[in-house]
VEXDREN-2710 file (C-alpha; in Angstrom, 1 decimal):
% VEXDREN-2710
k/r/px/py/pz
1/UNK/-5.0/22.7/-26.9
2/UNK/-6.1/19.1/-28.8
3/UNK/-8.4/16.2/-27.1
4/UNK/-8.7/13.2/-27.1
5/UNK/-10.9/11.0/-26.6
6/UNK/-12.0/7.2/-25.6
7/UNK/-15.0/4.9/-25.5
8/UNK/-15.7/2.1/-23.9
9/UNK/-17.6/1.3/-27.3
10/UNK/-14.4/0.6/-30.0
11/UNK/-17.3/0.4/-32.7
12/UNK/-20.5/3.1/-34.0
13/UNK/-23.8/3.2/-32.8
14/UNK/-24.4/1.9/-36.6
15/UNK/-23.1/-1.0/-36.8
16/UNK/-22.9/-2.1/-33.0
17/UNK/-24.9/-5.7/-32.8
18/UNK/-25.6/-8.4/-30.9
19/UNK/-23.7/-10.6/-33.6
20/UNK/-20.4/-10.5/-35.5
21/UNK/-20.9/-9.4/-39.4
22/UNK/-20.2/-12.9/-40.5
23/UNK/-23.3/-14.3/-38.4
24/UNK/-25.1/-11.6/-39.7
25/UNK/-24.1/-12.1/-43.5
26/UNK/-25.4/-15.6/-43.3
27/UNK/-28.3/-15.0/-41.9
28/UNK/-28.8/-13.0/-44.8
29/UNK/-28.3/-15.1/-47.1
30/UNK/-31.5/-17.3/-45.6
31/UNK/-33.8/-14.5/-46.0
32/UNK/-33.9/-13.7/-41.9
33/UNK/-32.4/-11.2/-39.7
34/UNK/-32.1/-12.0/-35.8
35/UNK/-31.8/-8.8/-33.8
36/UNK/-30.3/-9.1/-30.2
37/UNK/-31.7/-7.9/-27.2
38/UNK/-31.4/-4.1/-27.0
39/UNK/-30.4/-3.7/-29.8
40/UNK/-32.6/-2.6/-33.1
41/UNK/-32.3/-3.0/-36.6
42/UNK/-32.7/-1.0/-39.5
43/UNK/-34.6/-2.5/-43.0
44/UNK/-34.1/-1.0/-46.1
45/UNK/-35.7/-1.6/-49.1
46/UNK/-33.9/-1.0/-52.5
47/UNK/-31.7/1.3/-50.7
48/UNK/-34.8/3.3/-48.9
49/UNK/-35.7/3.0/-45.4
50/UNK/-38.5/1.1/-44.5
51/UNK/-38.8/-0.1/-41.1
52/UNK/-37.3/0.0/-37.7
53/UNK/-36.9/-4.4/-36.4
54/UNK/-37.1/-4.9/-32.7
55/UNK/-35.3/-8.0/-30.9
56/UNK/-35.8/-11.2/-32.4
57/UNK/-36.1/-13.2/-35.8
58/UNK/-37.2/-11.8/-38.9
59/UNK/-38.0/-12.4/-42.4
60/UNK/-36.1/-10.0/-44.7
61/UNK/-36.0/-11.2/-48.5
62/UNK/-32.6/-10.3/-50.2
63/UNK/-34.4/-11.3/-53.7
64/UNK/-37.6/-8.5/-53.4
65/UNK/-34.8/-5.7/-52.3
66/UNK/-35.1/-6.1/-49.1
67/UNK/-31.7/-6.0/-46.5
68/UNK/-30.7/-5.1/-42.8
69/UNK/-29.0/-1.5/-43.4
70/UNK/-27.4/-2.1/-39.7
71/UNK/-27.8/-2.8/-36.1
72/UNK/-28.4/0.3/-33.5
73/UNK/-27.6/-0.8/-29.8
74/UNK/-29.7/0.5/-27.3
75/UNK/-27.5/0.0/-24.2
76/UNK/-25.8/3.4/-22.0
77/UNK/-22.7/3.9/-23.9
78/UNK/-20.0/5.6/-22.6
79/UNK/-17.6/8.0/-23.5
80/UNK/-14.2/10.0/-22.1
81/UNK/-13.4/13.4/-23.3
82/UNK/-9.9/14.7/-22.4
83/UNK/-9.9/18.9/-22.8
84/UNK/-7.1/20.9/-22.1
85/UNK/-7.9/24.4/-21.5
86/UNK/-6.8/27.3/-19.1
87/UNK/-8.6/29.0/-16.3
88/UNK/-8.4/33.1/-15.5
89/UNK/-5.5/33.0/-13.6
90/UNK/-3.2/31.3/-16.6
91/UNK/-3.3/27.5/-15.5
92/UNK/-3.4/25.3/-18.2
93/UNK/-5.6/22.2/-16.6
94/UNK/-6.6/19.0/-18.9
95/UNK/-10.1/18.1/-17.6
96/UNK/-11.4/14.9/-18.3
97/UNK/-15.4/14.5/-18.4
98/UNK/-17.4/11.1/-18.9
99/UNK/-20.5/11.5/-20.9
100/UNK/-23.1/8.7/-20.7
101/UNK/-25.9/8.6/-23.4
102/UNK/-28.0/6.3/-25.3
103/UNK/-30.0/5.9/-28.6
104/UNK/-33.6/6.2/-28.3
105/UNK/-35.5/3.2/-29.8
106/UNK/-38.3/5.4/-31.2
107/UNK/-35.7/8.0/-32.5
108/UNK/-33.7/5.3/-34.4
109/UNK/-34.2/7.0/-37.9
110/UNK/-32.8/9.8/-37.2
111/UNK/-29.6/8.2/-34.9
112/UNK/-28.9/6.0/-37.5
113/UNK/-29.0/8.9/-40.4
114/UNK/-28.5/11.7/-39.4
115/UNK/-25.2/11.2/-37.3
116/UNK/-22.3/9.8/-39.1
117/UNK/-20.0/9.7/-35.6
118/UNK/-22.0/9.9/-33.0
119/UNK/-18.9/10.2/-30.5
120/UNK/-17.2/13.3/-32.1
121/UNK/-20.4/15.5/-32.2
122/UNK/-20.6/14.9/-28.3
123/UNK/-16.6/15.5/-28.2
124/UNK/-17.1/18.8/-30.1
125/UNK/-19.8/20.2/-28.0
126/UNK/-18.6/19.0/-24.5
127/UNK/-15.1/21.2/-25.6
128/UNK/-17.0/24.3/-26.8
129/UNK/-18.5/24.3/-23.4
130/UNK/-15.6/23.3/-21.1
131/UNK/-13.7/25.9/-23.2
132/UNK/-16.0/28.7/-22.3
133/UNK/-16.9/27.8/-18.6
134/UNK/-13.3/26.9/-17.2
135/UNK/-11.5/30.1/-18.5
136/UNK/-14.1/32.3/-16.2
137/UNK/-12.9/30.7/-12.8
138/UNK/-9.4/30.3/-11.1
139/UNK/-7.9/26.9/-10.4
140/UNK/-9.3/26.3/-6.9
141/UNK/-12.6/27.4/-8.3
142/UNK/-12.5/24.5/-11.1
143/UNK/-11.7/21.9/-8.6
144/UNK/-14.9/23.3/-6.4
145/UNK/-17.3/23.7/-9.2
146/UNK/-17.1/20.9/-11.1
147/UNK/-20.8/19.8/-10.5
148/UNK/-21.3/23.3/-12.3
149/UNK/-19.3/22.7/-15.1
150/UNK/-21.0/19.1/-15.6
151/UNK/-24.2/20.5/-15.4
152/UNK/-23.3/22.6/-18.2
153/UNK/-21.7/20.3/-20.7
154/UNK/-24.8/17.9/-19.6
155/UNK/-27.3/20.6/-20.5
156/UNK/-26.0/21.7/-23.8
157/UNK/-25.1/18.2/-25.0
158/UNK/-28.8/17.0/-24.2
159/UNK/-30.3/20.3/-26.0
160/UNK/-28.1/19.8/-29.4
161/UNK/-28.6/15.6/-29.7
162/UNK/-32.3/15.1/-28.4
163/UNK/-32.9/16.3/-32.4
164/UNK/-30.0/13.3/-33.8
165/UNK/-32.2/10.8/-31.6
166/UNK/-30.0/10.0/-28.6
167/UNK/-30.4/10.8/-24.7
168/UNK/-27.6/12.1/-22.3
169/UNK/-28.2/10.0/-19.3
170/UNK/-25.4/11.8/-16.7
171/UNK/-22.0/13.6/-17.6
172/UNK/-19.4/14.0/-14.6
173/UNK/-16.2/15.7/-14.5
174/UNK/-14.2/12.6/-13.5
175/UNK/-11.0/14.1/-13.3
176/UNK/-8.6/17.9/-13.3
177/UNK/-5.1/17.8/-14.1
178/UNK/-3.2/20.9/-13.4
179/UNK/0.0/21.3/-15.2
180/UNK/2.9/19.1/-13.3
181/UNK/5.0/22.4/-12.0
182/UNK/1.9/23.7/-10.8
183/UNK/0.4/20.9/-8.7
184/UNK/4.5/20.4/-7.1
185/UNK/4.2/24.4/-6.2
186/UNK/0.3/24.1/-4.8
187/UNK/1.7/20.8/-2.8
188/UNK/4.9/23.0/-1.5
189/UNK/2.5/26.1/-0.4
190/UNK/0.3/23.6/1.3
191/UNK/3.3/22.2/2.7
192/UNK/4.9/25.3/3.6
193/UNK/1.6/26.3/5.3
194/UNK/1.4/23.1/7.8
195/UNK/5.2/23.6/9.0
196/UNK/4.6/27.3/9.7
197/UNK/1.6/26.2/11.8
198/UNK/3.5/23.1/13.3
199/UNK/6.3/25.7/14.2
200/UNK/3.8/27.9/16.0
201/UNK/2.1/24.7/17.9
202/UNK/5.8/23.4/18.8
203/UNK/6.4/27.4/20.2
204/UNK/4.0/27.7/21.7
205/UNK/4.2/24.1/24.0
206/UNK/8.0/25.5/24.4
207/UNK/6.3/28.2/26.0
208/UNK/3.8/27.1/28.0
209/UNK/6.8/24.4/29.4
210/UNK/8.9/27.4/30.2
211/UNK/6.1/29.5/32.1
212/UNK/4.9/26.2/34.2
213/UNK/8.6/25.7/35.1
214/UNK/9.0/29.4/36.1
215/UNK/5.9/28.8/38.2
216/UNK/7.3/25.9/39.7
217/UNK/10.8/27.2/40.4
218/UNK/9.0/30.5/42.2
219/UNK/6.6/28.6/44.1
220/UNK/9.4/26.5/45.2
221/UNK/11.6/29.6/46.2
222/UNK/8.9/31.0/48.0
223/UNK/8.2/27.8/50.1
224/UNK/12.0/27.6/50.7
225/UNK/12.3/31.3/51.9
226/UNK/9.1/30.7/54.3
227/UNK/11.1/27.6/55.9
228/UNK/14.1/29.6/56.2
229/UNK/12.0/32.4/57.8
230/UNK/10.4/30.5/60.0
231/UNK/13.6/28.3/61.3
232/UNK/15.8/31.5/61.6
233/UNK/12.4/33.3/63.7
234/UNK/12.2/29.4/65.8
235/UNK/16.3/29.6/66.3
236/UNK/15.7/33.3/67.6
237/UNK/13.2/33.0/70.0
238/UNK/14.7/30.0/71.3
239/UNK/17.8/31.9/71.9
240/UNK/16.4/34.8/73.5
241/UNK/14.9/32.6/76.0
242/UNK/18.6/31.8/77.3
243/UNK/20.6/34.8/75.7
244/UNK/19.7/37.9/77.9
245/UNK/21.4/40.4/75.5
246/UNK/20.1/40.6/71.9
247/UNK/23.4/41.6/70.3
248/UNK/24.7/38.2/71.2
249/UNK/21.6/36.4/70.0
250/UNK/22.4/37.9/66.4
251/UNK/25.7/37.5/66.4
252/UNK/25.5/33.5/67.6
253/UNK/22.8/33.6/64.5
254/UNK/24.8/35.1/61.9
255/UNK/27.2/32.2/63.3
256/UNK/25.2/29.5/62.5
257/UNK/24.1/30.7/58.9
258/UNK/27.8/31.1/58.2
259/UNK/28.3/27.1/59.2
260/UNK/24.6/26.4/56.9
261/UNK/26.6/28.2/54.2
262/UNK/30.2/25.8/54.0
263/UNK/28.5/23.2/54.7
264/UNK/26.0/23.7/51.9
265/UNK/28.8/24.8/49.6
266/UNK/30.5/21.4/50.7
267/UNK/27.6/19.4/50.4
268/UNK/26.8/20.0/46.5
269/UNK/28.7/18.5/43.5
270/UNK/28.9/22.0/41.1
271/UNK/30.2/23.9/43.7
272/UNK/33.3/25.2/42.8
273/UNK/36.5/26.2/44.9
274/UNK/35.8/29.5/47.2
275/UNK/38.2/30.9/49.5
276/UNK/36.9/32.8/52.4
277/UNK/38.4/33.7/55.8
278/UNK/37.6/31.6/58.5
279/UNK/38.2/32.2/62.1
280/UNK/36.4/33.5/65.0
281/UNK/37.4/37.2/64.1
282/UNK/36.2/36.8/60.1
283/UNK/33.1/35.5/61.7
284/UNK/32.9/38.6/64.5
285/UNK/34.1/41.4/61.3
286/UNK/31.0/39.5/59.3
287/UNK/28.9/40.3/62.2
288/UNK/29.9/43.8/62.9
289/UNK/29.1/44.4/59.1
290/UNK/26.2/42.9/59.0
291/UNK/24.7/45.2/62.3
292/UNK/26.1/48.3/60.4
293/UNK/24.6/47.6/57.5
294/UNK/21.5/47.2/59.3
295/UNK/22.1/50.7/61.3
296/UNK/22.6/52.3/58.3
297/UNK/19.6/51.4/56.2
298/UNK/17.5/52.4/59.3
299/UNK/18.9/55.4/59.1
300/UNK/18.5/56.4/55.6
301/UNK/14.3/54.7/55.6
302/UNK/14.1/58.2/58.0
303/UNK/14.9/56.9/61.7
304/UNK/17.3/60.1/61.4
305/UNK/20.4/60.5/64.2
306/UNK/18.6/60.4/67.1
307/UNK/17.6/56.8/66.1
308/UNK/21.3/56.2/64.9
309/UNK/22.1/57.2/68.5
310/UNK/19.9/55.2/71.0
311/UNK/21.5/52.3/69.1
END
């Protein structure tokens, strides 16, 4: 479980300057030293240090001794730490965490001394703690306490290099890379998830569709059967009015719903071929069965023989 690691900076904090080391050489050899703008200089003199230069021009004699050790940039450097590492359910995640610092101007002694590489001290800290924070949380926790984990390489890293002279400005947690099979199976649960609900949605709008149309069909039923009611209870009483004798009036009533019923079966396209006897006698037998069918479901509702008899 290596790292690597980038900069933004290809060369040290020692010997990053305003100048290339040609300029720099020359201007040497004229007894002077010009020091860019945040940047600092270190003198030496006969190989001991003797002085920290700010920004500008100076005077430094090559004859008496005297010689710019090297140049210590100021600016906010950058650096990207790649870890790989597991977390406590058995992922194996690389996670990738930006550390921004800076040399302090009045600590230059000891960044220039006491640090021969700068970048893989702050590499070897930020993995002892990424190594030792991730491993206690699960994959989803990683990805939701990151601003955790940051806060813990930033605090460690600014404890352990405050003493080599630099500052940690900010360190983020820039990016988590789950192993490839993993991140295709967390995208096919997630998946899997939205067409399960999706299914249920769709299921339930089939339903809702089905139950409306129910309504609608019953409602329309209903209506129908109150228009048949009421135009079978209009044709009666308009009979009786001319048709003394009530047996008559049912039976010229049962003749007219037998001519509603060809002609509807006529009048539709799906009907299909139905072969029924027709003559005034099928139509008198149809109306003899219909009256006894009535008689006899009087009869058994409790209306007894004597009912069964006046009739």
């Amino acid at each position: 479980m290596g790292g690597v690691t980038s900069s933004t900076s290809s060369s040290s904090p020692a010997t990053a300057a305003g100048g290339s080391s040609y300029s720099a050489e020359a201007a040497q050899a004229l007894c002077c030293a010009c020091v860019g703008q945040s940047t600092v200089a270190v003198e030496e003199a006969w190989g001991r240090y003797d002085a920290v230069l700010g920004p500008g021009c100076h005077f430094v004699p090559w004859c008496v001794g005297r010689r710019v050790a090297g140049y210590l940039s100021l600016r906010v450097q950058q650096l990207d730490v790649r870890c790989e590492t597991k977390t406590r359910d058995n992922v194996f995640v690389t996670v990738v965490a930006s550390v921004q610092y800076r040399a302090l101007a009045d600590r230059a002694y000891d960044a220039f001394y006491c640090l021969t590489n700068a970048h893989a001290q702050i590499q070897s800290y930020v993995f002892d703690v990424i190594r030792a924070s991730v491993p206690n949380m699960n994959l989803d926790e990683v990805f939701g306490q990151k601003k955790e984990v940051a806060r813990a390489v930033e605090e460690e890293l600014a404890r352990a290099m405050t003493m080599y002279g630099y500052e940690i400005v900010q360190t983020l947690i820039v990016d988590i890379v789950p192993d490839e099979v993993v991140r295709r199976a967390m995208n096919d649960i997630n998946a899997a998830a939205r067409l399960r609900v999706a299914a249920a949605e769709r299921a339930e709008a089939d339903k809702i569709q089905q139950v409306k149309r129910a309504e609608g069909e019953a409602e329309a039923k209903y209506l129908a059967g109150v228009g048949v009611a009421r135009q079978r209870q209009a044709i009666v009483e308009g009979l009786k009015r001319f048709v003394p004798n009530e047996k008559d009036v049912m039976d010229m009533v049962l003749v007219t719903q037998y001519f509603d019923t060809i002609r509807d079966i006529g009048a539709t396209s799906r009907s299909s071929t139905v072969f029924i006897p027709h003559g005034p006698s099928a139509v008198r037998n149809m109306a003899a069965q219909v009256r006894d069918g009535l008689l006899q479901a009087t009869a058994a509702a409790g209306g007894g023989a004597a009912t069964l008899k006046a009739l």
